[in-house]
C-alpha positions, 0 to 999 in steps of 0.5 A: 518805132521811137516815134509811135512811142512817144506818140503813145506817150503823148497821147495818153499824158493827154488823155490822163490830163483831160480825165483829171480836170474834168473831173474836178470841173464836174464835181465843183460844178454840182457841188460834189454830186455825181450822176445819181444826185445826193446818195445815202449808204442804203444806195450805195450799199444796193449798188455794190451788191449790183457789182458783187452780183454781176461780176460772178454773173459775167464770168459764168456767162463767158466760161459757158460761152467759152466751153460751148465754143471748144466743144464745138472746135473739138468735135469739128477735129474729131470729125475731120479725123474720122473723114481723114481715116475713111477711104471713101473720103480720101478722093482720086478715082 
């Protein structure tokens, strides 16, 4: 157990590092530009508006999700009752 500790320690001191430097490294080889290239405030602006659109989006999406899949489990238990109780399912001769 200490030594898949200290292999988790090591492994995420190792990818914190890596992250660190290669983020600087990319942003002094563009000249501190990222992916989208030279951004105004109408992009960013537009862009958190995405952000703001999509996260609500998301969690409706898997509550639905989440509500259809427990409606389907709560009628599977109330049907497996209903056969538990009747006679003619309960087997033998």
């Amino acid at each position: 157990m200490h030594r898949a500790r200290a292999l988790a320690v090591a492994v995420l001191a190792f990818c914190a590092t890596m992250l660190a430097v290669t983020s600087t490294a990319v942003a002094r080889a563009y000249g501190g530009e990222g992916w989208w290239g030279e951004t105004s405030d109408k992009t960013i602006t537009d862009a958190m508006y995405v952000v703001i659109v999509l996260f609500p989006t998301l969690i409706v999406l898997f509550s639905v999700i989440q509500w259809r899949l427990d409606k389907r489990k709560h009628a599977k238990l109330a049907a497996d009752k209903r056969r538990a109780a009747n006679l003619d399912w309960r087997g033998g001769w």
